[in-house]
gemmi code that builds the backbone of each chain (N, CA, C; Angstrom):
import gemmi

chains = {
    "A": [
        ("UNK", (14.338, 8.415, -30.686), (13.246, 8.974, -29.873), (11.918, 8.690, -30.565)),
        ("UNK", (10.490, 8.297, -30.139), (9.702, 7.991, -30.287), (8.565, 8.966, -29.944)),
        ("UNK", (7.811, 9.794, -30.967), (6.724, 10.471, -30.571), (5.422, 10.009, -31.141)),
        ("UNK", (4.478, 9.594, -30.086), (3.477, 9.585, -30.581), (2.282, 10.547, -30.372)),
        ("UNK", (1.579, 10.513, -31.354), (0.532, 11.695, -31.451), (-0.811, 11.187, -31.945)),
        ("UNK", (-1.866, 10.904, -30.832), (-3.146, 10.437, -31.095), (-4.227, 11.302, -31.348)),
        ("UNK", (-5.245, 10.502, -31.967), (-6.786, 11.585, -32.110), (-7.146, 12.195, -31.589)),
        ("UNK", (-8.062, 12.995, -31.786), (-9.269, 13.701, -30.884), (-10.369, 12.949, -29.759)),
        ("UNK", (-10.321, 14.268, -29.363), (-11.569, 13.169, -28.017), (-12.705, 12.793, -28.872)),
        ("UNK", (-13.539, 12.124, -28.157), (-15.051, 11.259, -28.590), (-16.148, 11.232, -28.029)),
        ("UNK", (-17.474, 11.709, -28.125), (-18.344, 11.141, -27.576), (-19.255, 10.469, -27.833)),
        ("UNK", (-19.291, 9.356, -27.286), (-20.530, 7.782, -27.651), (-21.263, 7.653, -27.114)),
        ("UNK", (-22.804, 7.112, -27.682), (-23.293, 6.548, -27.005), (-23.103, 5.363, -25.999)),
        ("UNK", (-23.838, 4.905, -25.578), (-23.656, 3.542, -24.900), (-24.209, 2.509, -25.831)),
        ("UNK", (-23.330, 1.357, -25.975), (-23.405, 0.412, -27.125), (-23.159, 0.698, -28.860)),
        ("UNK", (-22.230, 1.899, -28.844), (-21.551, 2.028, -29.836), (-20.050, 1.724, -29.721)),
        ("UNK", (-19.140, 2.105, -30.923), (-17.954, 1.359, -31.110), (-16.850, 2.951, -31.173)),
        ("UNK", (-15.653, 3.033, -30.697), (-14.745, 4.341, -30.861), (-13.320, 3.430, -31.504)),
        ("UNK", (-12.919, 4.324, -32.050), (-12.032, 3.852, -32.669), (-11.186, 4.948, -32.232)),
        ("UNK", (-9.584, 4.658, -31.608), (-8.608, 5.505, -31.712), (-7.361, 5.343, -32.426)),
        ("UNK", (-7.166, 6.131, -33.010), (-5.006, 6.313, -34.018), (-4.552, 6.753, -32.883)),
        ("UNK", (-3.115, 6.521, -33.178), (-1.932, 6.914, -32.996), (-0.799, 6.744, -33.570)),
        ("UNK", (-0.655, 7.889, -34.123), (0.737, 8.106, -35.321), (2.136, 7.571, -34.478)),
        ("UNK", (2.736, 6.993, -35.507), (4.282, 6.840, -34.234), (5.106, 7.713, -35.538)),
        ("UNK", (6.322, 8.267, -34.960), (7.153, 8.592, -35.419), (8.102, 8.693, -35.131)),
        ("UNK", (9.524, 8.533, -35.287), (10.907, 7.878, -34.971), (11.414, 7.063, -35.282)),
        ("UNK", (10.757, 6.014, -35.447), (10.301, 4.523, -35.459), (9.366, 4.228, -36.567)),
        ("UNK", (9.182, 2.910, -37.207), (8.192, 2.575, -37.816), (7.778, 1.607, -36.782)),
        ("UNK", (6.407, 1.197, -37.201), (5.230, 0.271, -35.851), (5.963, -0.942, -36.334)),
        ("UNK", (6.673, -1.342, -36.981), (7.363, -3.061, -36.934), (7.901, -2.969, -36.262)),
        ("UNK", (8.621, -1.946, -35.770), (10.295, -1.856, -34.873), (9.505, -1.780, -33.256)),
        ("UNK", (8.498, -1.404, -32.871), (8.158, -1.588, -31.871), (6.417, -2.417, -31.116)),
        ("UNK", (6.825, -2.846, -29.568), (5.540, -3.293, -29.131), (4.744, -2.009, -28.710)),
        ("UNK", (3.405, -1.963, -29.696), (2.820, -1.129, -29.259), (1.632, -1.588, -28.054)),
        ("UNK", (1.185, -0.963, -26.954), (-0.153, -0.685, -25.591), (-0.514, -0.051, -26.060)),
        ("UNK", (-1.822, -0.507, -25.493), (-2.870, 0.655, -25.073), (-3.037, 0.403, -23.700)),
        ("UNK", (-3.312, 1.689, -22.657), (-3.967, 1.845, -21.247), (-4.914, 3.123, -21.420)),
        ("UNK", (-5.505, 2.330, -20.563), (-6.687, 3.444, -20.270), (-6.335, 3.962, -18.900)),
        ("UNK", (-7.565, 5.147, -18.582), (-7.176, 5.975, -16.880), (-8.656, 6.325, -16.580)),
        ("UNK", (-9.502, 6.046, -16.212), (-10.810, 6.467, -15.539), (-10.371, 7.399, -15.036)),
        ("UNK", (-11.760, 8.427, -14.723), (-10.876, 9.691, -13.669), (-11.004, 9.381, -12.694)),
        ("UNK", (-9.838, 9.338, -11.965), (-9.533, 9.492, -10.555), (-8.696, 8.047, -10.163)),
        ("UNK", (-8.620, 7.065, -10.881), (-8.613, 5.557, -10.785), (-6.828, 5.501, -11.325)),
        ("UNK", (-6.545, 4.189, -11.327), (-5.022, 3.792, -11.683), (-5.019, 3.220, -13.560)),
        ("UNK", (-3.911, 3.938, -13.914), (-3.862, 3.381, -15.289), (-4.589, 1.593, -15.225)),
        ("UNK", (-5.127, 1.253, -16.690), (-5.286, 0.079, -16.992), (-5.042, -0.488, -18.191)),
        ("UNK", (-4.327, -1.269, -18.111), (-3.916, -2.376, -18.918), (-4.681, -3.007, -20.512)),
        ("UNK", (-5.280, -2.529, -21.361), (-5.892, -3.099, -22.424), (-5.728, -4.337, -22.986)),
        ("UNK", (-4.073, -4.072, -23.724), (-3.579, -5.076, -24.473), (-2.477, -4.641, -25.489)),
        ("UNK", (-1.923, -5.525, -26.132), (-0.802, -5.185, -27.007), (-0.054, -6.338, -27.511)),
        ("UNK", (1.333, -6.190, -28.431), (1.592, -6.533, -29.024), (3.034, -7.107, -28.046)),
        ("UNK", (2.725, -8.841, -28.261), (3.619, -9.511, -27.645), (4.609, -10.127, -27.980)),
        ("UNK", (6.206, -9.520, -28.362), (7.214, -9.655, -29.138), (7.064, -10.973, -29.075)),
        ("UNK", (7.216, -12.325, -27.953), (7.638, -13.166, -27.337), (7.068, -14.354, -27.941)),
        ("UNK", (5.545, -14.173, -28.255), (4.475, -15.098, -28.992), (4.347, -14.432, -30.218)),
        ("UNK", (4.372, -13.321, -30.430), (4.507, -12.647, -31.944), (2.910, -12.324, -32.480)),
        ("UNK", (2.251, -11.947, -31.445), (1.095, -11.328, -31.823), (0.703, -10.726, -30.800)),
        ("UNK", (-0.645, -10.275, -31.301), (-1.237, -9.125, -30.262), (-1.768, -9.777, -29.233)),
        ("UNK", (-1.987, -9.470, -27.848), (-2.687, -10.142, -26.546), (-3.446, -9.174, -26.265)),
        ("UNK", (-4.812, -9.687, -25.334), (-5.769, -8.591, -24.592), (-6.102, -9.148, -23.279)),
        ("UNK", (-5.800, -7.981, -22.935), (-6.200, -8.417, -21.246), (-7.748, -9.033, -21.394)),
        ("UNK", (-7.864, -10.005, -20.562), (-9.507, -10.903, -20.442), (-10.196, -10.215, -20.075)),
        ("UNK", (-10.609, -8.872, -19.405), (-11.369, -8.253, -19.230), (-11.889, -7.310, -20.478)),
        ("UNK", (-10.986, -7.506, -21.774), (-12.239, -6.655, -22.695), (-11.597, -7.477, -24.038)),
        ("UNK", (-11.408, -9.017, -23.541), (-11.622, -9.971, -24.787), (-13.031, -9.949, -25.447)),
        ("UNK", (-12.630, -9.829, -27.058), (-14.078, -9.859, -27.659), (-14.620, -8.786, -27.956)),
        ("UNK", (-14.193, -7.290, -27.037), (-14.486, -5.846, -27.405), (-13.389, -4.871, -27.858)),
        ("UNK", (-12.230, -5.304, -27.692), (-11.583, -5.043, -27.924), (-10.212, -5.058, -29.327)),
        ("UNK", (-10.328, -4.174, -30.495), (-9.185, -4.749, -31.544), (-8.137, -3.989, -31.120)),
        ("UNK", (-6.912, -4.193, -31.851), (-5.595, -3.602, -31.634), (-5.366, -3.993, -33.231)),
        ("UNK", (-4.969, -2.583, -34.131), (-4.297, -3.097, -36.247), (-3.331, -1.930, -36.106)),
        ("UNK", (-2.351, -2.692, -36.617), (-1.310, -1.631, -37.172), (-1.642, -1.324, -38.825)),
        ("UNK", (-1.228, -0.102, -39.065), (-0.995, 0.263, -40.361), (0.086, 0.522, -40.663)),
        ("UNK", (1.211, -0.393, -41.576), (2.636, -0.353, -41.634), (2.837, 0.653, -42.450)),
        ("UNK", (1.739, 1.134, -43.411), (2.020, 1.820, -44.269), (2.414, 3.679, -44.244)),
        ("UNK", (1.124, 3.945, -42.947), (1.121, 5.173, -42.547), (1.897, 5.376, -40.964)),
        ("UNK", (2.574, 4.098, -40.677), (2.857, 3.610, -39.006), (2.231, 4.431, -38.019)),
        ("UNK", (1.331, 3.758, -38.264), (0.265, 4.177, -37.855), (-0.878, 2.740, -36.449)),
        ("UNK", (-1.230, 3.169, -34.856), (-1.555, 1.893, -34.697), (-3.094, 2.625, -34.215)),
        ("UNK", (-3.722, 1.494, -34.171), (-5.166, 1.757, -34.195), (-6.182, 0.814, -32.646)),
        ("UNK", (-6.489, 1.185, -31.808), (-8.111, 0.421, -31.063), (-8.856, 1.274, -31.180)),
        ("UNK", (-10.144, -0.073, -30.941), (-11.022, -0.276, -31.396), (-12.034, -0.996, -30.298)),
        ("UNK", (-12.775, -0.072, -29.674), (-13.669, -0.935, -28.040), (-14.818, -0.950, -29.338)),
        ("UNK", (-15.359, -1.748, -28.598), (-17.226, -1.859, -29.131), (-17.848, -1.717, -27.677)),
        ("UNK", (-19.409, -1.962, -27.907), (-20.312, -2.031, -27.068), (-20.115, -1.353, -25.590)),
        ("UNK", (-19.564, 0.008, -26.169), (-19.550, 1.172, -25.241), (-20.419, 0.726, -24.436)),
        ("UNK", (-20.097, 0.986, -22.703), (-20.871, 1.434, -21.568), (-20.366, 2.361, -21.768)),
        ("UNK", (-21.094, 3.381, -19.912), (-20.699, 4.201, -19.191), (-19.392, 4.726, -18.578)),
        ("UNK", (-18.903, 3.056, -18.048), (-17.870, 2.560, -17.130), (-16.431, 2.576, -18.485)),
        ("UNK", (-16.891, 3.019, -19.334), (-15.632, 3.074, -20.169), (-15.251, 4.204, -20.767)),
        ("UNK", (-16.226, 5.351, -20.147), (-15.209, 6.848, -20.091), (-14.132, 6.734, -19.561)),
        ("UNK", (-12.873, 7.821, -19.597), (-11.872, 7.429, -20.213), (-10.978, 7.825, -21.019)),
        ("UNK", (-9.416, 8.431, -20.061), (-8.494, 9.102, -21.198), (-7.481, 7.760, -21.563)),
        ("UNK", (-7.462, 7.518, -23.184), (-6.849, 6.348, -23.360), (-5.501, 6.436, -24.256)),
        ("UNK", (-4.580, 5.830, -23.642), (-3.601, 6.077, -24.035), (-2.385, 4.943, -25.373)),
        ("UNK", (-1.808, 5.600, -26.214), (-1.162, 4.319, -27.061), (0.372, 4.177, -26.131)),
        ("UNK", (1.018, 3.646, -26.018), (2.463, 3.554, -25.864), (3.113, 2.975, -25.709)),
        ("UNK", (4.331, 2.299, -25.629), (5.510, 1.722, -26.065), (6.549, 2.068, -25.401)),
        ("UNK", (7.335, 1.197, -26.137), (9.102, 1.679, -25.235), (10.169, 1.016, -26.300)),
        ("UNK", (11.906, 1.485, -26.181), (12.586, 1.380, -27.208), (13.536, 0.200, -26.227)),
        ("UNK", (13.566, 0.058, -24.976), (14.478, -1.429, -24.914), (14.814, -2.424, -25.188)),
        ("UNK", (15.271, -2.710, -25.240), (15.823, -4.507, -26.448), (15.322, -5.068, -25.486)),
        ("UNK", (14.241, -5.362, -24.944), (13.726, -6.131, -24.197), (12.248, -6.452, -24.050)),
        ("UNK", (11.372, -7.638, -24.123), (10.693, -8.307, -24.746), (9.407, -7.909, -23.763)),
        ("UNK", (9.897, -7.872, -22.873), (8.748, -7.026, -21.326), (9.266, -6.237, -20.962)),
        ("UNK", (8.989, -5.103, -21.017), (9.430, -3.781, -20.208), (8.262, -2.529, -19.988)),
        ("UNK", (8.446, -2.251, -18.811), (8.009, -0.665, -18.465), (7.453, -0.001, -19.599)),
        ("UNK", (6.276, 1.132, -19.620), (6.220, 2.066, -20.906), (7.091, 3.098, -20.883)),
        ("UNK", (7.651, 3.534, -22.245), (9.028, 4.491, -21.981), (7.906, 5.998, -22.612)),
        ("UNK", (7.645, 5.898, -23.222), (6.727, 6.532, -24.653), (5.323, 6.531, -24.603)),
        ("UNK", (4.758, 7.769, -24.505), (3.078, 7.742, -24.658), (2.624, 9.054, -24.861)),
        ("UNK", (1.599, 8.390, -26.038), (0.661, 9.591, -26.592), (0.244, 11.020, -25.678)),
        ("UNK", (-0.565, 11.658, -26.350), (-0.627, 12.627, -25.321), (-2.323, 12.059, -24.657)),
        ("UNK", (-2.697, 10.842, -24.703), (-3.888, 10.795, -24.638), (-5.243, 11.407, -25.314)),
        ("UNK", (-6.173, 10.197, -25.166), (-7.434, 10.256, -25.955), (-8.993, 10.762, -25.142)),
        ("UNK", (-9.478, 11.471, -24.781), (-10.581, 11.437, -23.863), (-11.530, 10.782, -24.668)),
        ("UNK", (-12.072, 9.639, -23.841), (-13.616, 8.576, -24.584), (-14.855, 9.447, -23.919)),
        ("UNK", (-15.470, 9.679, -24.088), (-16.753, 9.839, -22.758), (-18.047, 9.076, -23.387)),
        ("UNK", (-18.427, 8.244, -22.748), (-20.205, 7.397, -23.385), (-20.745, 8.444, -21.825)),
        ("UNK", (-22.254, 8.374, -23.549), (-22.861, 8.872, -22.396), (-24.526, 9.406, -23.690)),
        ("UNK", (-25.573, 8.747, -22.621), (-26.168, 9.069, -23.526), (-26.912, 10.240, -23.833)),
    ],
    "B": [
        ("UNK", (-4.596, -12.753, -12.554), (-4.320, -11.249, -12.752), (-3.190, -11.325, -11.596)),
        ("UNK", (-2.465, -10.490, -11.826), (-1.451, -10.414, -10.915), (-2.261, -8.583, -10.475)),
        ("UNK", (-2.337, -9.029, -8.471), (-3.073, -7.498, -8.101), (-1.805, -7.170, -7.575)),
        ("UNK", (-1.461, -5.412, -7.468), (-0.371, -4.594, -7.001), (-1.302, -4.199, -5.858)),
        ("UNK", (-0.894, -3.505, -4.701), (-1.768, -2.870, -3.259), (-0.748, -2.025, -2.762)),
        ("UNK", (-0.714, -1.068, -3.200), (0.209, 0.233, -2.363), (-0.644, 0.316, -1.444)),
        ("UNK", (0.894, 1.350, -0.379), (0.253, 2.114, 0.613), (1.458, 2.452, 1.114)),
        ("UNK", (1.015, 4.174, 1.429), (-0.342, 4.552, 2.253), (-0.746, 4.760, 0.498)),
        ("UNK", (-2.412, 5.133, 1.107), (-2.945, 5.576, -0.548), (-2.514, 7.350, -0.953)),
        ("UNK", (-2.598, 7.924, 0.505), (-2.103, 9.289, 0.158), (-0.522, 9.537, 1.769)),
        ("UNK", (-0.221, 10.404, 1.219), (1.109, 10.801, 2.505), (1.385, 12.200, 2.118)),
        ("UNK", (1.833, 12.878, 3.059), (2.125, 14.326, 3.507), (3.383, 14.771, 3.748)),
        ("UNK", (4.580, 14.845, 3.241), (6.057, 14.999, 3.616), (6.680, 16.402, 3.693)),
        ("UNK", (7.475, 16.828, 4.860), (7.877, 18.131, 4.385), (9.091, 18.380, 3.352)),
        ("UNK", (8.746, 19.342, 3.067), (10.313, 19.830, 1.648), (11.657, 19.033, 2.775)),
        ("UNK", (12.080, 18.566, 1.859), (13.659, 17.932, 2.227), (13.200, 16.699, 3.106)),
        ("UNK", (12.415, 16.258, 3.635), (12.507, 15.586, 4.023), (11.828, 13.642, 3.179)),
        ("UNK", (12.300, 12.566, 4.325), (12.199, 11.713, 3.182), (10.881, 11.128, 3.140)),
        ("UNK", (10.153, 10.347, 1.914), (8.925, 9.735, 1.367), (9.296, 8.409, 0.969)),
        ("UNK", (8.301, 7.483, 1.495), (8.308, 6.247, 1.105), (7.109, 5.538, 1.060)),
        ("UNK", (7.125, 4.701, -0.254), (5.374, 4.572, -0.685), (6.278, 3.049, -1.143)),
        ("UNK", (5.082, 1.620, -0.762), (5.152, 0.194, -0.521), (4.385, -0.318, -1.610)),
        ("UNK", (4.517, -1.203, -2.224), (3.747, -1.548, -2.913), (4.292, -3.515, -3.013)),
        ("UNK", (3.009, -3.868, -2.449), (2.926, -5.642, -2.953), (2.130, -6.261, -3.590)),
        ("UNK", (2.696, -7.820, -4.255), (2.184, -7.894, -5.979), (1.662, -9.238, -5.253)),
        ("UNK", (0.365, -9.883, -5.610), (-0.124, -11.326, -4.746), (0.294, -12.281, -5.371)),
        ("UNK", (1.810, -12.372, -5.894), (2.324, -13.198, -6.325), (3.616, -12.779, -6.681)),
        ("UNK", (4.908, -13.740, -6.862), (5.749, -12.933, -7.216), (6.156, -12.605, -8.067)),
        ("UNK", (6.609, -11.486, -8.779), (7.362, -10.836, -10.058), (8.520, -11.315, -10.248)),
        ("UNK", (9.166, -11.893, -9.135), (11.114, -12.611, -9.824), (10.780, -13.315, -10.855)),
        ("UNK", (11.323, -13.083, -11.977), (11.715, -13.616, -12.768), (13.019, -15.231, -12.824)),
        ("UNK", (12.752, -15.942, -12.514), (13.924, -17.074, -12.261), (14.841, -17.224, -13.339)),
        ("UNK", (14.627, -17.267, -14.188), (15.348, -17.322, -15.294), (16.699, -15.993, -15.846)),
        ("UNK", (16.678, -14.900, -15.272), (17.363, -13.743, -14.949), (17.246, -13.281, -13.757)),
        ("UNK", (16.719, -13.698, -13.126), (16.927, -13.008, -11.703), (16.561, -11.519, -11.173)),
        ("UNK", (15.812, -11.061, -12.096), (15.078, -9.292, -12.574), (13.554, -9.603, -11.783)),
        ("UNK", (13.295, -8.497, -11.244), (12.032, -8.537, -10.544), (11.744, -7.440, -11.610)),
        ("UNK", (9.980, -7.834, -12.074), (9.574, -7.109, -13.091), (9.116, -6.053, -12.666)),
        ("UNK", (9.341, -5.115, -12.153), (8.992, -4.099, -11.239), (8.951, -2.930, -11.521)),
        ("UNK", (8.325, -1.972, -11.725), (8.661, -0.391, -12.157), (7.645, 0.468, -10.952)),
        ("UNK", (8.325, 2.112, -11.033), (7.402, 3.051, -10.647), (7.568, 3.853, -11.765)),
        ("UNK", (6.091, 4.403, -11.460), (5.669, 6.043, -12.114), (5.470, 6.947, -11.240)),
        ("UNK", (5.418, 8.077, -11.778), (5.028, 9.511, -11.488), (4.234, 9.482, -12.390)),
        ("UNK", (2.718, 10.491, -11.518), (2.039, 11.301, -12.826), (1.486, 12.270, -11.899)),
        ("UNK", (1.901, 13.403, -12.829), (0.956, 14.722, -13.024), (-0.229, 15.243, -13.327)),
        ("UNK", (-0.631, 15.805, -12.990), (-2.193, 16.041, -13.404), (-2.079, 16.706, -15.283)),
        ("UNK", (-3.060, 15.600, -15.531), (-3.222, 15.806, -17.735), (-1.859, 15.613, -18.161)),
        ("UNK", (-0.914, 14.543, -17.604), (-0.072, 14.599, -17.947), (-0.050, 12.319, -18.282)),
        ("UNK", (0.521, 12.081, -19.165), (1.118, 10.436, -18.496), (1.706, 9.893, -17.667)),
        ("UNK", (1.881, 8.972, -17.093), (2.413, 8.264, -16.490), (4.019, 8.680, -16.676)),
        ("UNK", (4.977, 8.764, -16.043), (6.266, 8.590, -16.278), (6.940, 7.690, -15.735)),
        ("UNK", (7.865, 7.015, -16.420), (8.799, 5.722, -15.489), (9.981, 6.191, -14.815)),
        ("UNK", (9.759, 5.864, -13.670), (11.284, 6.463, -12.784), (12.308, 5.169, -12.364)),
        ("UNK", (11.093, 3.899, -12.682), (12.204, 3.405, -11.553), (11.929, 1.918, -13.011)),
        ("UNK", (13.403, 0.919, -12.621), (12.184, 0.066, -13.060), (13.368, -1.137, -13.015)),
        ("UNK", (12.968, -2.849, -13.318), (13.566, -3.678, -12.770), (13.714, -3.788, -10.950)),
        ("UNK", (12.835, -2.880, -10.813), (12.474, -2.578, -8.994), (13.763, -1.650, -8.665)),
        ("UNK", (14.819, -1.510, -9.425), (16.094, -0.527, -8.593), (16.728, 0.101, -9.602)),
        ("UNK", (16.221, 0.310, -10.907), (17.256, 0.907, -11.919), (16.654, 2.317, -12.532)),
        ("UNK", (17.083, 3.260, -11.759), (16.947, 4.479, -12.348), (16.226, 4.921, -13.995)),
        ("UNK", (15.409, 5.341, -14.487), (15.453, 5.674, -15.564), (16.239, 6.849, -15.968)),
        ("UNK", (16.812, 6.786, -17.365), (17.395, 7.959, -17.576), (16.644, 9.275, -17.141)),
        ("UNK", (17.624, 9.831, -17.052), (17.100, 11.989, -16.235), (16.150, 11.838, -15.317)),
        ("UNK", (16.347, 10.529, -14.629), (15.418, 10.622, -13.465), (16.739, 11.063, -11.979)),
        ("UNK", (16.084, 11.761, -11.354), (17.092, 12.292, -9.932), (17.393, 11.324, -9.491)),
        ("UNK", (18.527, 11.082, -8.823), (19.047, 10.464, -7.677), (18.064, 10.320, -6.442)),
        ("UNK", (17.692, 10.859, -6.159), (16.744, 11.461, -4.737), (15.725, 9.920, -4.840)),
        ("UNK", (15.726, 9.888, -6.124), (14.407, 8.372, -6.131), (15.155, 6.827, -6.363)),
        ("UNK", (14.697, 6.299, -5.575), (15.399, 4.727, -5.332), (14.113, 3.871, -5.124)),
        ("UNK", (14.272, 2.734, -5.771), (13.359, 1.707, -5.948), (14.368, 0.405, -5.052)),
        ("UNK", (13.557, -0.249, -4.058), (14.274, -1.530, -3.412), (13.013, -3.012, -3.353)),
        ("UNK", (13.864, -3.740, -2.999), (12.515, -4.841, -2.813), (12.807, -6.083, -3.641)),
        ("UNK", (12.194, -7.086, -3.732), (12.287, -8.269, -4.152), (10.607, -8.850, -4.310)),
        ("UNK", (10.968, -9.883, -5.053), (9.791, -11.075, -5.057), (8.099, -10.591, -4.983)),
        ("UNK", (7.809, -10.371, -4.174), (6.417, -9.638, -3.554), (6.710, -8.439, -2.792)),
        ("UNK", (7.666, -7.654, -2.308), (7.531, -6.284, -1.900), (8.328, -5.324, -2.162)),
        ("UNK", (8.142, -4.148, -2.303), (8.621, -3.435, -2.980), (8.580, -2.015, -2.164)),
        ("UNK", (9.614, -1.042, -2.494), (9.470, 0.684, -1.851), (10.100, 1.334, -3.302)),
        ("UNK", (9.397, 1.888, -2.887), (9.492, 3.814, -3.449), (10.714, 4.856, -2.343)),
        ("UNK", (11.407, 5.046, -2.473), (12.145, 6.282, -1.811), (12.384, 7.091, -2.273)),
        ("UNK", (12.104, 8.607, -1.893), (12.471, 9.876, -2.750), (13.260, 10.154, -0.968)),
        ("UNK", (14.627, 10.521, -1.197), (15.477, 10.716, -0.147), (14.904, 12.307, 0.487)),
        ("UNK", (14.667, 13.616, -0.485), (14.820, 14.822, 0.365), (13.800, 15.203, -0.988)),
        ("UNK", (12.452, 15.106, -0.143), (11.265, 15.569, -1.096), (11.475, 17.298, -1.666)),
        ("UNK", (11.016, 17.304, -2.912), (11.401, 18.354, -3.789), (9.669, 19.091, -4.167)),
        ("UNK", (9.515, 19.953, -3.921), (8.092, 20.789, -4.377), (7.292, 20.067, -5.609)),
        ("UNK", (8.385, 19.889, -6.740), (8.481, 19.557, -8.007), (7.904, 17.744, -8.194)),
        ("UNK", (8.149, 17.137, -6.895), (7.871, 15.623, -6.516), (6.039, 15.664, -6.207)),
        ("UNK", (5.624, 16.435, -5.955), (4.091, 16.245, -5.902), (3.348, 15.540, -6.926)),
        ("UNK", (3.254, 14.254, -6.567), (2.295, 13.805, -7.781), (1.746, 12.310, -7.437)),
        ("UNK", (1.146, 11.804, -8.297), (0.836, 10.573, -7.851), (1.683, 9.625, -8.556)),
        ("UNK", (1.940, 8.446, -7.550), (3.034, 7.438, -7.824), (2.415, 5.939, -8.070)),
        ("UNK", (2.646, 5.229, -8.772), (2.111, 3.905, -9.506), (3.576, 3.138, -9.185)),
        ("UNK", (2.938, 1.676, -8.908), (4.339, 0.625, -9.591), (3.079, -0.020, -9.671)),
        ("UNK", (3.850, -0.750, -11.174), (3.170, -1.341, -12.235), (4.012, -3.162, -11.646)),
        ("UNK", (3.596, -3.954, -12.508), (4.357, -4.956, -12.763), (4.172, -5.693, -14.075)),
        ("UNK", (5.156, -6.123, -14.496), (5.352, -6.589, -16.215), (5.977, -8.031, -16.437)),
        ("UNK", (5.174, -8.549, -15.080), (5.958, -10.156, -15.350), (4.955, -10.987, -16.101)),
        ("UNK", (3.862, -10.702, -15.958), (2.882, -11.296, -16.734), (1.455, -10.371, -16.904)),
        ("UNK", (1.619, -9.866, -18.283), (0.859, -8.525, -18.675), (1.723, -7.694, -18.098)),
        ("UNK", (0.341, -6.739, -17.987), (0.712, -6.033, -16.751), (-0.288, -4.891, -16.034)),
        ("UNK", (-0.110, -5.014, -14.842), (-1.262, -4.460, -13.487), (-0.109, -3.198, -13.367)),
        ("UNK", (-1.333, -2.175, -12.771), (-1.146, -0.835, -11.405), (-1.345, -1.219, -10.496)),
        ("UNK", (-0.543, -0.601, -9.448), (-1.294, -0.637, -8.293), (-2.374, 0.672, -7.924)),
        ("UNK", (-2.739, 0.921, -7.097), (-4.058, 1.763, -7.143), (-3.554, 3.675, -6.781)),
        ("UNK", (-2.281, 3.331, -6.710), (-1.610, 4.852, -6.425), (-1.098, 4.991, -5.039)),
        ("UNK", (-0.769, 6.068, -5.088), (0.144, 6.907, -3.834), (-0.162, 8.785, -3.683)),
        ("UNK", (-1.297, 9.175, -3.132), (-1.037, 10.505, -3.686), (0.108, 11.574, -2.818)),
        ("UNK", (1.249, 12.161, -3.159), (2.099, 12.372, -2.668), (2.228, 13.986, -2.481)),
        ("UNK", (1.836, 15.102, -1.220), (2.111, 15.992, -1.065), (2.569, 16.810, -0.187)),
        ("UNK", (2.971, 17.831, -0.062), (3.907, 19.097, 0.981), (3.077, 18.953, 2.163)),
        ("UNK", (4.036, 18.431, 3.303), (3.143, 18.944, 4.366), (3.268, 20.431, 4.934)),
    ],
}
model = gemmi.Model(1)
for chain_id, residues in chains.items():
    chain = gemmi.Chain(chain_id)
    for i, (resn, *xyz) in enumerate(residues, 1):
        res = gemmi.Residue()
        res.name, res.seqid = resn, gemmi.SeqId(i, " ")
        for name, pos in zip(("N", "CA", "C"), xyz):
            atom = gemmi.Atom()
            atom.name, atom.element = name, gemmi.Element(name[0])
            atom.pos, atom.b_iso = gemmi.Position(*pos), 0.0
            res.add_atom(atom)
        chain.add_residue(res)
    model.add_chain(chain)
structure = gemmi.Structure()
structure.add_model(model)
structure.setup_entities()
């Protein structure tokens, strides 16, 4: 079983940088692909980016290439994003999560309890 | 980008009776190489995550009810909850995971 447990909420300006953790535990972060999604309020989960067993590194969706990091810390298994150049449009409960199937694409099984972002100046 | 387009966006069902929410991907999710349509639904609750109920388009997740069935192929897809439950109020997502992966824009699902 896989629990993860992320930071505190945030509030940014616009054109600053947030950084969110999320502890895994069950598991160490080698043993699994970790996501991130975000949820605007009222809107449909979205897609960030993550870690792609298949090519063996991290991918980001093209819409926040360049603002976007994804680092594991093997030590504390521990995984970490990282937006920059906060807008508005990127308030925002953001989520880490994963799944335990032997399978290379799958569904999220596992997720944080969520992060609230809010920019705003 | 692969886009998902449910509908209806919201629906009204009475207790016991049945719900069905559509969702198509502008391209297709079969997988050729296994023959698996990359397909899932969620449930979500309000301040709650996403949950997976369905996924490969027809395979139950564990401790998910019977009552919910996922059907469909290639580009279309259903949601069925057979005999709506009080407890079923929520909003419903299918995602797809054939390349990345997209939402579709929801389903909001309640008691008529």
């Amino acid at each position: 079983q896989v629990h993860l447990v992320q930071s505190g909420a945030e509030v940014k300006k616009p054109g600053a940088s947030v950084k969110v953790s999320c502890k895994i535990s069950g598991y160490s972060v080698t043993e699994l692909s970790m996501h991130w999604v975000r949820q605007a309020p009222g809107k449909e989960p979205e897609w960030l980016g993550g870690y792609d067993a298949e090519y063996g590194k991290t991918i980001y969706a093209q819409k926040f290439q360049g603002r976007v990091t994804m680092t594991e810390d093997t030590s504390t298994d521990t995984a970490h994003m990282e937006l920059s150049r906060l807008r508005s449009e990127d308030t925002a409960v953001y989520y880490c999560t994963t799944w335990t199937r032997l399978e290379v694409q799958s569904p999220f099984d596992y997720w944080g309890q969520g992060t609230l972002v809010t920019v705003s100046s | 980008d692969i886009v998902m387009t449910q509908s209806p966006e919201s629906l009204a069902v009475s207790l016991g009776e049945r719900a069905t929410i559509n969702c198509k991907s502008s391209q297709s999710v079969l997988h050729s190489s296994n023959s698996k349509n990359y397909l899932a639904w969620y449930q979500q609750k309000p301040g709650q995550p996403p949950k997976v109920l369905i996924y490969w388009a027809s395979t139950r997740d564990s401790g998910v009810p019977d009552r919910f069935s996922g059907s469909g192929s290639g580009t279309d897809f259903t949601l069925t909850i057979s005999s709506l439950q009080a407890e079923d109020v929520a909003v419903y997502y299918c995602q797809q995971y054939y390349s990345q992966y997209t939402f579709g824009q929801g389903t909001k699902l309640e008691i008529k």
